[in-house]
N, C-alpha and C positions, 0 to 999 in steps of 0.2 A: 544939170545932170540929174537924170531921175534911176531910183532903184526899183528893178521892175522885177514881179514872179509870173513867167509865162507858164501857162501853164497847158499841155499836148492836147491834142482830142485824140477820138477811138482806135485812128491809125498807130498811134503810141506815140514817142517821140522820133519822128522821123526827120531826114535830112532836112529837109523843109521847113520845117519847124525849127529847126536848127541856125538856119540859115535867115530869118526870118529874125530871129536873135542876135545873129552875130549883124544883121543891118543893123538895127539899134544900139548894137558894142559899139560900132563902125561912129556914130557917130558921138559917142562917150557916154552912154548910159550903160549901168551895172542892169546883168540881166539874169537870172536864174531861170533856169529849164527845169526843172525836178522831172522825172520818169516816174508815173504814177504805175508805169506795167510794169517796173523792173527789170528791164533791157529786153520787151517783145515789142518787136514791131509789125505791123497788119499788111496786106496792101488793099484791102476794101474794108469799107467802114460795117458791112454786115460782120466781116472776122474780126473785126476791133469787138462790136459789139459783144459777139458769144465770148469772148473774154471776159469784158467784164458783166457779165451777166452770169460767167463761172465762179468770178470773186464775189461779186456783190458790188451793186453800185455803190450802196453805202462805203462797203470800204475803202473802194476808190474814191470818193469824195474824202475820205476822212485821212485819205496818206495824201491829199493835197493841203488839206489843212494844217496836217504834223510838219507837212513843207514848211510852213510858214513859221515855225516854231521858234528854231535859232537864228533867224532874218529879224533885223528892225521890225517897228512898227509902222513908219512911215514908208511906207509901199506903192507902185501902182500894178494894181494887181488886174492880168491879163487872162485869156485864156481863149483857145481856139474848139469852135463847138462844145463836146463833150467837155473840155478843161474852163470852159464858162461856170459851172458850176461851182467849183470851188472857187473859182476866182471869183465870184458873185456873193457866194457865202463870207467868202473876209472880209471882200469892201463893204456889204452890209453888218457883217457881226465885229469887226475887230477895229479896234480904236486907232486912229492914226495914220487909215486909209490918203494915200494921196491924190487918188484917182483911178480909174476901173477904164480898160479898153477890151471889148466881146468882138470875137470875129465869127460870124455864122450861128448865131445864135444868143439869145436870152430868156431870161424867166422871170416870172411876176415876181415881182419888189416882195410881196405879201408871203412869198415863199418862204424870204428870210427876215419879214419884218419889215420896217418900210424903207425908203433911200434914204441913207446918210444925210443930211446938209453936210454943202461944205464940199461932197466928193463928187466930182465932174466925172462924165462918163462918155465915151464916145463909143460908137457902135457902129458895125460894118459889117454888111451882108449883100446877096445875090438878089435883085429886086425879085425871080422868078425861083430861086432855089427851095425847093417841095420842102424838104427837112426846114428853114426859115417862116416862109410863108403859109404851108398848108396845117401843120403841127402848132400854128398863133403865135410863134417867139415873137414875129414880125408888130404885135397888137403889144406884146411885153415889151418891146425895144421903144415904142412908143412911148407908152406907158414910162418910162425908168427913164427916159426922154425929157418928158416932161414933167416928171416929182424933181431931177435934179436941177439945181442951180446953174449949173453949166452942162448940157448936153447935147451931143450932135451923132443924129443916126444917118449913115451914108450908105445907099444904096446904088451897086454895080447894074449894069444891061447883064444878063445871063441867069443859067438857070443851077449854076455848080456850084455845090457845098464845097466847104477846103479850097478855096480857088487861090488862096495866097499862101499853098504848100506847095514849093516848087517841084518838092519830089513826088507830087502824084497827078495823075491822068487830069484833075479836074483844074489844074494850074492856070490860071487866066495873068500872065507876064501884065499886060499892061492896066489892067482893074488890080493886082496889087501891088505895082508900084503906085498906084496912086495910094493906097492902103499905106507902104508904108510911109511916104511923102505925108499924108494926115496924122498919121501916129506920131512921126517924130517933131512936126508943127505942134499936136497935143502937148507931150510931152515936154515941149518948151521950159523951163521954170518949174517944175512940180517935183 
């Protein structure tokens, strides 16, 4: 059984995400959601966006980090696009990491320093999704790939950001059940 901090992208935390969670309950792992928006939810990632771009990214990244505050240190820390970032900043900055899983996205190791030894990383994205591929996460996921010890980046046929949030338009049913079939094989032992 692994303790995990999932953490939302720019839609907020939506049913899907939620849902997405409770798959991983379902199979006895402890799972934290934290709500970086504070109960807003979006239904397009441009309105997620002008959110937090009215907060500050920074802040947003920094009340994921406060997430992490009264939680263990032994974590695996999650995050879907947007919530990649904090989730990326722990498993690189905070000691005890157990393991790091990105959905739709990642960022240079260099951003926060280099990859842990020790913390395995699995990643999952849309071979064709413009926000993935055209914006280089795609070149970082590689990258973070292979600095880690144990790494596997697994790429879907399609071209949709958020594709394993059930509650929105860009939902691809059978690319994330195999997402979550991966994730919870990851999560094995950690």
């Amino acid at each position: 059984m692994a303790e995990v901090l999932l953490f939302h992208h720019s839609c907020g935390l939506t049913d899907g995400v939620r849902a997405f969670a409770d798959e991983l309950r379902a199979a006895g792992h402890v799972v934290h959601t934290p709500d970086l928006f504070e109960g807003r939810t979006f239904g397009s990632i441009p309105d997620g966006m002008a959110y937090v771009k009215q907060v500050g990214f920074g802040e947003i990244a920094e009340r994921g980090v406060r997430a992490a505050e009264e939680l263990p240190a032994e974590l695996v820390y999650a995050g879907f696009s947007l919530g990649v970032v904090p989730a990326q900043r722990l498993a690189q900055t905070r000691p005890g990491a157990r393991a790091a899983v990105f959905l739709d996205s990642a960022l240079p190791a260099e951003e926060f320093g280099a990859w842990p030894a020790g913390v395995p990383v699995q990643i999952h994205a849309m071979d064709k999704d413009p926000f993935f591929v055209d914006e280089g996460d795609i070149e970082s996921a590689k990258a973070l790939v292979a600095a880690a010890d144990d790494g596997e980046l697994f790429l879907y046929a399609g071209d949709q950001h958020l594709f394993a949030d059930s509650s929105l338009p860009s939902y691809n049913a059978k690319a994330a059940a195999l997402v979550i079939e991966r994730v919870l094989k990851f999560l094995e032992g950690r």
